[in-house]
N, C-alpha and C positions, 0 to 999 in steps of 0.2 A: 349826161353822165358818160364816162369814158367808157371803151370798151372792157380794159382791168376793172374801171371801178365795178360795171356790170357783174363781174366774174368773185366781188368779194373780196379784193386783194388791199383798197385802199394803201396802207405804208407797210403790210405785210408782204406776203411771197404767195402767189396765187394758195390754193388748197391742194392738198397733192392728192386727193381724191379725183381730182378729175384727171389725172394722171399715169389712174390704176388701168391694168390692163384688163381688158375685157374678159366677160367671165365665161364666154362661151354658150350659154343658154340660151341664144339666137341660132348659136351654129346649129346647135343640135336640131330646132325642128327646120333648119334652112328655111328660114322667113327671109320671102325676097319683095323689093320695093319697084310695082308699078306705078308708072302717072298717064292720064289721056286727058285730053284737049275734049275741049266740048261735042268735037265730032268723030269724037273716041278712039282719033289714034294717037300712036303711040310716040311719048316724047321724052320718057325716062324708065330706063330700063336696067336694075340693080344689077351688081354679079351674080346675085344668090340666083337672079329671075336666070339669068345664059346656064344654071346649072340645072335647074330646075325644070324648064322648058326647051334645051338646046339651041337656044337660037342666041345669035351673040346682038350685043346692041345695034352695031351696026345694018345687021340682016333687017330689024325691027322698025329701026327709027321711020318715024312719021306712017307706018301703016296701021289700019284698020286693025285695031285687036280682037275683035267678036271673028271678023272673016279670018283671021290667021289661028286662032286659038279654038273655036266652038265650032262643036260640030253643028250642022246643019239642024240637026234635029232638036237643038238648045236654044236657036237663034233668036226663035220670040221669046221666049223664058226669059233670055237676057234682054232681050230690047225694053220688054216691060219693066224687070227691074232698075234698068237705069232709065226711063222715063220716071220711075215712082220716086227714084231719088232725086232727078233734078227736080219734079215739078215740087216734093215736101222736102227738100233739103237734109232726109235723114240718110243714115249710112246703111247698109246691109251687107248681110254676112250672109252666105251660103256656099255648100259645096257638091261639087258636080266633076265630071270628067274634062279635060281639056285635050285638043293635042299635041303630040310631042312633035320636036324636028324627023325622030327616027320613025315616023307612021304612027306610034303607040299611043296611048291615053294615060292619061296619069288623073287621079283624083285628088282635086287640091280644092281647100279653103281658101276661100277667099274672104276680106277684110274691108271696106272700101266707104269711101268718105267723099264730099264734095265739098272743093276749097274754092272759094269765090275769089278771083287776080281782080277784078275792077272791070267796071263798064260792062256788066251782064254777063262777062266770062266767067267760067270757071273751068278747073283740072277733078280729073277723077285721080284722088290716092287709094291705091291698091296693096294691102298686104299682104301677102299670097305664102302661103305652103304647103309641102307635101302632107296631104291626109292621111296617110299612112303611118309618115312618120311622126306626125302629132298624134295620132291617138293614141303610137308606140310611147312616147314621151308621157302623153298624159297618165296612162297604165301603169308605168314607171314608177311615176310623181305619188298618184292613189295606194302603188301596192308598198314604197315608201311611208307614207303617211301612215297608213292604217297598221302596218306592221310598228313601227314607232311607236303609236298610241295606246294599241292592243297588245304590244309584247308583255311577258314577264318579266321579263329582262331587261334592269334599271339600263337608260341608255339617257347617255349628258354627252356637249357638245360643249368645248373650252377653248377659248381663243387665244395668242399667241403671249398673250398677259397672264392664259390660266386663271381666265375668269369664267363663270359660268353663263354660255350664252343660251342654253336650250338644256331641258330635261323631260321628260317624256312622265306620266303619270304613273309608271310601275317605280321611276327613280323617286318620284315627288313621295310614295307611300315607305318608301325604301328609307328614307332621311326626314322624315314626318315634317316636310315642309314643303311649300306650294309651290311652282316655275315662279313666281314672281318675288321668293323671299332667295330665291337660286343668282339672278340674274343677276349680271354687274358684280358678284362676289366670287370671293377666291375661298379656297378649299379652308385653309382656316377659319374664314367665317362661316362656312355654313355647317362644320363639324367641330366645333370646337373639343368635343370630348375623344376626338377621334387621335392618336399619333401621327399626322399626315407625313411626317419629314422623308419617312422613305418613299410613301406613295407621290411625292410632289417629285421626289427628285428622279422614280421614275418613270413622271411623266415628262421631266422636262429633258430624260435622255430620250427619249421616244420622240417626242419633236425634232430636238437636235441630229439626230439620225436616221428620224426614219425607218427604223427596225423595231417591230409592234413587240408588246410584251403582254404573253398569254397569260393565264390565268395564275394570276398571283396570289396568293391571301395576305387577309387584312384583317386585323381583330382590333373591335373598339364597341362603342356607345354610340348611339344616334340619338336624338331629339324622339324620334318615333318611339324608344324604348331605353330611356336614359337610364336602367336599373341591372341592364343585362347586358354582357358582353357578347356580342353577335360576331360571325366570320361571313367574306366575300370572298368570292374569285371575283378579282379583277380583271378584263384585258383593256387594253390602250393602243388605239390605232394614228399613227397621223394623216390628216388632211391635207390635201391638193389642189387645186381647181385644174382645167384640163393643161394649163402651162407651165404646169410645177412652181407657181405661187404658194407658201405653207397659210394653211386659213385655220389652223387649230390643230385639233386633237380630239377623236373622241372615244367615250370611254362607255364597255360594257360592264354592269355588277349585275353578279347572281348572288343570293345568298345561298351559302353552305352551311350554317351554323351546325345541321342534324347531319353533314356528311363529315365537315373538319373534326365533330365530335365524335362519330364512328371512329376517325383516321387516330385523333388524339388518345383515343380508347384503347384501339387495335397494338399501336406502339407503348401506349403503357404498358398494357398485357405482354409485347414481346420483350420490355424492357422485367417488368415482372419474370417473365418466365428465363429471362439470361440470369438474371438476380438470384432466382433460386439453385439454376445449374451452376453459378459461381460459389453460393455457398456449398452444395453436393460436394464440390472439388475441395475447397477451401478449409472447409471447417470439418474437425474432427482427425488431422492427420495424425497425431498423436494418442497415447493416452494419460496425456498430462492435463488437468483442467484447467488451471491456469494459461497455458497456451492454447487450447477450445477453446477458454471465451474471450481470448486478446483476438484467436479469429473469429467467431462472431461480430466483433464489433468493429473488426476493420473490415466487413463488409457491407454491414449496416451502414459506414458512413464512409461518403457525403450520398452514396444512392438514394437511402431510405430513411435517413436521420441525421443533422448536425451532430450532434453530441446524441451517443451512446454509451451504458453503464450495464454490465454483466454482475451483477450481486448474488452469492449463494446464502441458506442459511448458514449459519454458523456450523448449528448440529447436524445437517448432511455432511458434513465434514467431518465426522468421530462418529462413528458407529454406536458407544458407550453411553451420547449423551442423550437426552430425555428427548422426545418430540416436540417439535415446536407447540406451544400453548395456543391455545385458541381464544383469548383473551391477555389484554395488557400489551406489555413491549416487544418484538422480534429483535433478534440479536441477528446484523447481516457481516456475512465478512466479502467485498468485494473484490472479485478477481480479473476484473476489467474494466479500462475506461479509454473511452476514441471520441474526441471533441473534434477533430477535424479544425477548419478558420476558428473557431472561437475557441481560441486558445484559453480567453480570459474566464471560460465555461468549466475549464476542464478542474480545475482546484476545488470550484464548488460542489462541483461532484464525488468528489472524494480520488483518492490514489487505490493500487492496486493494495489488498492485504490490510486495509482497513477496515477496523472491525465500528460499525454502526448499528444503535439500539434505534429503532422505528415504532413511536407508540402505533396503540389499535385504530387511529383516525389517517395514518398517512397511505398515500396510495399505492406503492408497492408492499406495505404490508395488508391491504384492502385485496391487492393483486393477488398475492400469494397461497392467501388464506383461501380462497373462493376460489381461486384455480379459474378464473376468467378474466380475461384483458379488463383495462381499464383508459380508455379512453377519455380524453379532453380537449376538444376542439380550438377552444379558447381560454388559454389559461390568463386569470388575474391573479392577484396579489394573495388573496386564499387559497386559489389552489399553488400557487407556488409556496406557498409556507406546508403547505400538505405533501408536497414533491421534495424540495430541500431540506438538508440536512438539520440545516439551522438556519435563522433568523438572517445571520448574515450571506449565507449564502445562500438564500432568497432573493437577497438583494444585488446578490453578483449577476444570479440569472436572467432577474428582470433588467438589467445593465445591460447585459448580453442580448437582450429582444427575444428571449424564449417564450413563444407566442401558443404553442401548441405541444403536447405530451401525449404518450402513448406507454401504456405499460402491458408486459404479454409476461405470463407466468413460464417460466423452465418446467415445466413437468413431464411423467413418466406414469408409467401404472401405480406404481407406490404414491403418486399426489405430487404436489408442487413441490421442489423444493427451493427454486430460485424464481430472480424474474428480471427480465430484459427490461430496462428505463432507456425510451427512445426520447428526444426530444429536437423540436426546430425551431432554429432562429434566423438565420438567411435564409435560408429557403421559405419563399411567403407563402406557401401553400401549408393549409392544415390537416391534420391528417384524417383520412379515410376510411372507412371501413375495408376497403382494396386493400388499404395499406395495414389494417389488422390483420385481413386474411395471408399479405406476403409477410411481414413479420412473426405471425403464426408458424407460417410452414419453416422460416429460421428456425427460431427458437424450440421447435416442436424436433427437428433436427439434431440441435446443439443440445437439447437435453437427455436424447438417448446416449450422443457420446460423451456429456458431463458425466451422467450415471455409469453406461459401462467404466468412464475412466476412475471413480468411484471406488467401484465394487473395484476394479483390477490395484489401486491404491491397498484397499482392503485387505484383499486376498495375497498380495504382494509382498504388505507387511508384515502379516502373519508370519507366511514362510520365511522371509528375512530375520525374524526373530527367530525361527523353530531356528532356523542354519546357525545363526551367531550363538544359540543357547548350546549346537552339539560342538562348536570351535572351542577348545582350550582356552585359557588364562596363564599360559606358561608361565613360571616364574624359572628365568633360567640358571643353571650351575654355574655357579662361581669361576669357573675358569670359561667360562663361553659366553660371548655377547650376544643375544638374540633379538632381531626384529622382526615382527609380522603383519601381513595385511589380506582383507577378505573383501572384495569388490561385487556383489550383485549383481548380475546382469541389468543392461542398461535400459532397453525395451520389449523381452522377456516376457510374459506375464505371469510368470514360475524364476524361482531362482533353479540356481543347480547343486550340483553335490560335490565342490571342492571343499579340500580340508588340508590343514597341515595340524601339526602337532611336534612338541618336545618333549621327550620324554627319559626323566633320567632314571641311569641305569647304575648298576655295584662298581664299582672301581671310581668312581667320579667320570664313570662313563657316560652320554650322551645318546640318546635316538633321535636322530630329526628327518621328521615324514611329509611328504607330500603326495597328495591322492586326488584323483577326478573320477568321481562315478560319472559314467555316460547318462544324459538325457537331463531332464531339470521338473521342476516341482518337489511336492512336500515328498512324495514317494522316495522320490533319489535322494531326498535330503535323509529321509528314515535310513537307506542302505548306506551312505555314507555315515551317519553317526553308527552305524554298525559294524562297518569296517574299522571304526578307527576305535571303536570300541578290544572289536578281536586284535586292532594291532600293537594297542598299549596292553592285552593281557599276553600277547605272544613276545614282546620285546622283555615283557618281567619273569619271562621263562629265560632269558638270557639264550635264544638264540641266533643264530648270523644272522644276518642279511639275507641272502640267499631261501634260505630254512623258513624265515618271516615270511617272504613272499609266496614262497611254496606253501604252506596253510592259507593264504587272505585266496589264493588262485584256487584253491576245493572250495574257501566258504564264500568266495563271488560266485563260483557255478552255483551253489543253492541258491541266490537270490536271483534267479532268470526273473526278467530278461536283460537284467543289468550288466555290466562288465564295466571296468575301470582301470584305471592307469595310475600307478604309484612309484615314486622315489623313497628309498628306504634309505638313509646313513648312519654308522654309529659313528662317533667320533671319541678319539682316545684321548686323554692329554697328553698322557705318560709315557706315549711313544710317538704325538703329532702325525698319527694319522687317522685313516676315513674311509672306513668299509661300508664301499657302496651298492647296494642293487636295486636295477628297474624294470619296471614291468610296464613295457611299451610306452614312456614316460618323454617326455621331450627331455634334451640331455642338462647338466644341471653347469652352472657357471663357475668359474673359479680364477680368482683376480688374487695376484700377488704384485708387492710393492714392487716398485721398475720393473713390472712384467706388463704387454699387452693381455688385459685378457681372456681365457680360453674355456671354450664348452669343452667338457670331461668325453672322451671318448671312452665310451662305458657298454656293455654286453646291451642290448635296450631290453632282453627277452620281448615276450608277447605279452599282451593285455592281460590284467587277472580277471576270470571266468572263463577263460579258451580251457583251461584244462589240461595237466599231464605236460605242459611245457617246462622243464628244467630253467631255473633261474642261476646267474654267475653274479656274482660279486667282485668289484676292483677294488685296488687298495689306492689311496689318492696321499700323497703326504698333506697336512694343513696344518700350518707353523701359526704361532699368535701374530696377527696382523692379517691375515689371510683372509679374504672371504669364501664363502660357498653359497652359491645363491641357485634356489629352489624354488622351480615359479609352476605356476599348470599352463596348457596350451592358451588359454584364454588372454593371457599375456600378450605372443607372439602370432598366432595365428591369425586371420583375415581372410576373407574371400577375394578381396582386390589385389594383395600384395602376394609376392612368393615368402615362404617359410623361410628360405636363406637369406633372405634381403631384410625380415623382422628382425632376425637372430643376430646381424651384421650391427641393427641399430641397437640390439637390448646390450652388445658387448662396447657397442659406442658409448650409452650411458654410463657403462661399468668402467670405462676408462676415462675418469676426470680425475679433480680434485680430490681430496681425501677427507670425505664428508660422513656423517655421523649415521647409521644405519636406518635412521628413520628415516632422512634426507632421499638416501636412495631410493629406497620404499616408495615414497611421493616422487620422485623425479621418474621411475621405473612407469609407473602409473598413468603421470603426466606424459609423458613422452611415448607411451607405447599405445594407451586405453583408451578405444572410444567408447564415447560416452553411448552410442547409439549399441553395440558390440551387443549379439544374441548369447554371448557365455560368460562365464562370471570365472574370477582370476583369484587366486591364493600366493599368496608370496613368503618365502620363508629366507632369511638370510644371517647365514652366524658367521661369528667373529672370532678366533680363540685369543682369550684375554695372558701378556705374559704371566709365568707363574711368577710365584713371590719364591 
């Protein structure tokens, strides 16, 4: 056989195994190679032996190794053991001191054999190294091992295939499989239920570069516990030998599962507690309900719910009508709905303002009635006919994958009278008891400001009825066009005490009034209809202007601590003009055809209730086609804008087209009123019609 065939190669390429580089585990304990001749000198002498003992080969060759190396006092020690070996041909191992070239001693093992050359010769082969540093090597190797075997901590060993070459007994319990069902296999076989794709790929940057990656997690299922999702920290080290050869990768797991589930806890709680601080901010900025439970439910989702539905009863919504029955149908009228992605959710739950009757078996009127959450982890096809509207939108929802339901009542001291319908369909998680308690704390929120905005609806209306019932029904004189308007304040929880009035007088004469009691509620609205009461009896005494306001200014001082501001005009036909006086009154408008037009520069006097101030009257011409237009502050005034710069645009309105008196009315409105404005506006504008 040839020397290749001997090596394996036959028509192949030698094995390139025999071509790897060495791995160093000789260096480390410096095993060096002696040989002696039968009369025990020396005739081979390795490098490791010139490092080991300082003497180079040359110094050595063919001397006595007992006389150059042993000290005197070993001498028969060793002559006996190499008698014992030549005479039984067995090997011996012992270790003793030798000398060094520098004077010293070193303690080295020795290894040694006897190799028979022919014809009764033989060499002695000598293994030889430092004893120190083999025991340090062996110590090493043990406290390796035992650390390996003994740790808690799963520890695997994967080769440049990222197959599994070694596993230690905490990793074997860790993946409930044996080293031997490990080996030879790659990560997807031995975890199949596990998602390996990010843990492979950063194993395989960890190889490729060299830069270890600490402690990562990993959530999955093992063989050991295929029923429960469990977490690890992982880290991943790469492998070296001492010449920077890669020989794998290995990798430490700990479980975490009772620490990531602290962590996942802690951040829900924080997440919980942002959720609640965003609704504190969010919900309730108004006292409209309708916009409370549009935000409710756009906070609710996608945090805390896919698709969310804010329903009230009907009857908390009219004070007049009977209490909900405690038996048979609820009648709900919904005031919100936020489906978030499942758009296709959002129709089966009904739109805003829709009124739905809920018999006694479904679960927001179950919710309602009992004033305690209702809860369903896993809803099927019954309980979704018990949550939906109808039959067919039963069937939208279960389309939509609504897998889980949550209902938490709106209530207040007075009892329930609504109820938050949470529901989830993308989001796979069901819901919780956590997630009762932070939906609670919404809803338990949003129904003190559904109620107070309630009761402010309530009390709101009232008053807006008392004020509209003390406002006139003018029907006006024949020769005068009249239009008028009463605006409420816009967020308010009182109206106030504007008014105007026409009031005719003997000659086919005319009074036209406008007045603002200071301050707002049903109070101011009571002294307002009492002013305009004294002023339609003082205008039937037929006296001026001036005269009128000087009575309304004694009978405002009696109603302390009121005061108000009134425009008083009479209008004549029969002479086309307009005796005007005011009493601290913003000044009144007056447009004529191809004129820009102009605020009346008029005496303003002081407020009525100041008392003892003297009132003037002007005379204004006002021809048929002419307007005169009489508004209260609430008009023009603002806290963000200047009073001149209002009065600039309310004259800008007044100079357009030539539009019919209600028009201006609404466009005065549109254009001047906000909707949000703390003061409520009266507008009064006449016209004098040609005579016939």
């Amino acid at each position: 056989m040839s020397q290749a065939e001997s090596f394996g190669a036959g028509n192949d390429a030698p094995d390139a195994r025999f071509f790897e580089q060495p791995t160093g585990v000789l260096d480390a304990v410096r095993a060096a190679v002696v040989a002696l001749d039968a009369a025990g000198r020396i005739v081979l002498w390795g490098p490791q032996a010139e490092k080991l003992f300082g003497y180079s080969a040359q110094e050595v060759q063919g001397r006595n190794a007992a006389q150059l190396l042993v000290h005197e006092a070993y001498m028969n020690l060793v002559a006996g053991k190499c008698e014992q070996m030549v005479e039984t041909g067995e090997g011996w191992v012992g270790v003793f001191p030798v000398r060094h070239k520098d004077g010293g001693t070193r303690s080295v093992e020795f290894r040694c054999a006897r190799l028979p050359v022919g014809q009764g010769e033989f060499y002695t082969l000598g293994i030889v190294t430092d004893a120190s540093k083999l025991r340090e090597v062996e110590r090493d190797v043990a406290l390796s091992t035992q650390l390996i075997a003994q740790s808690p901590i799963g520890l695997e060993l994967l080769d440049t295939d990222l197959r599994y070459v070694a596993v230690n007994p905490a990793m074997e319990r860790l993946h409930g499989l044996s080293a031997k069902d490990h080996l030879g296999r790659g990560f997807r076989e031995v975890l199949p239920s596990v998602s390996v794709d990010a843990s492979e790929a950063a194993v395989r940057e960890v190889l490729e570069t060299g830069i270890p990656q600490v402690d990562r997690y990993t959530i999955g299922r093992t063989p050991a516990d295929p029923d429960t999702d469990r977490a690890w920290s992982v880290s991943v080290y790469r492998l070296e030998d001492p010449h920077g050869e890669v020989l794998g990768v290995a990798t430490s797991v700990v479980e975490v599962t009772d620490r990531y589930g602290a962590i996942t806890a802690a951040a829900q709680a924080r997440q919980r507690l942002a959720l609640i601080a965003e609704g504190s901010a969010r919900i309730g900025t108004s006292l409209e309900m309708e916009q409370t439970a549009r935000e409710l439910a756009d906070v609710a989702v996608p945090e805390l719910a896919d698709v969310a539905v804010v329903d009230v009863l009907d009857s908390a919504l009219d004070d007049r009508r009977p209490a909900t029955p405690t038996n048979g149908p609820v009648l709900f009228r919904t005031l919100a709905v936020e489906a978030g992605c499942l758009t296709e959710a959002a129709a089966a739950v009904g739109r805003p303002d829709d009124l739905v009757g809920y018999d006694a078996n479904r679960l927001p009127t179950r919710c309602v009635r009992t004033g305690h959450p209702v809860i369903v982890k896993h809803v099927d096809d019954w309980d979704l006919a018990r949550i939906a509207r109808d039959p067919g939108s039963a069937a939208v929802l279960a389309g939509a994958g609504i897998h889980s339901y949550l209902a938490i009542p709106l209530a207040t001291l007075g009892g329930a009278f609504g109820v938050l319908s949470l529901m989830r369909g993308r989001n796979p998680a069901s819901f919780t008891e956590d997630d009762v308690t932070l939906a609670g704390e919404l809803a338990g929120r949003t129904a003190v400001s559904l109620d107070n905005a309630r009761l402010y609806q309530s009390v709101r209306n009232t008053a807006v009825t008392l004020q509209r019932s003390l406002l006139p029904q003018p029907a006006p004189p024949e020769l005068l066009e009249v239009a008028t308007r009463y605006e409420p304040a816009g967020t308010s929880t009182e109206v106030g005490g504007d008014w105007f009035d026409v009031i005719p007088l003997a000659g086919d004469r005319t009074a036209l009034v406008v007045g603002d009691v200071m301050g707002s509620g049903i109070d101011a609205a009571a002294a307002m209809g009492r002013l305009r009461t004294a002023t339609a009896t003082l205008a039937g005494l037929d006296l001026p202007p001036a005269e009128v306001l000087r009575h309304l200014d004694r009978i405002t001082a009696g109603l302390e601590p009121y005061i108000a501001t009134c425009v008083y005009a009479e209008y004549d036909p029969h002479s086309d003009r307009c005796h005007i006086a005011a009493a601290g009154h913003p000044p009144p408008a007056l447009t004529r055809a191809g004129q820009r037009p102009e605020l009346l520069d008029l005496p303003t006097g002081a407020p009525l209730g100041v008392g003892g101030v003297p009132f003037e009257a002007a005379t204004v011409p006002l021809h048929p086609g002419d307007q005169l237009v009489l508004y209260t502050d609430g008009l023009v005034e603002t806290r963000r804008v200047a009073i001149d710069e209002r009065l600039n645009v309310l004259l800008d309105v007044l100079d357009g087209p030539d539009r019919s008196l209600d028009e201006t009315c609404d466009r005065l409105l549109d254009t001047l009123r906000d909707p949000d404005d703390h003061d409520d506006v009266a507008i009064l504008i006449a016209r004098p019609r040609p005579r016939p």
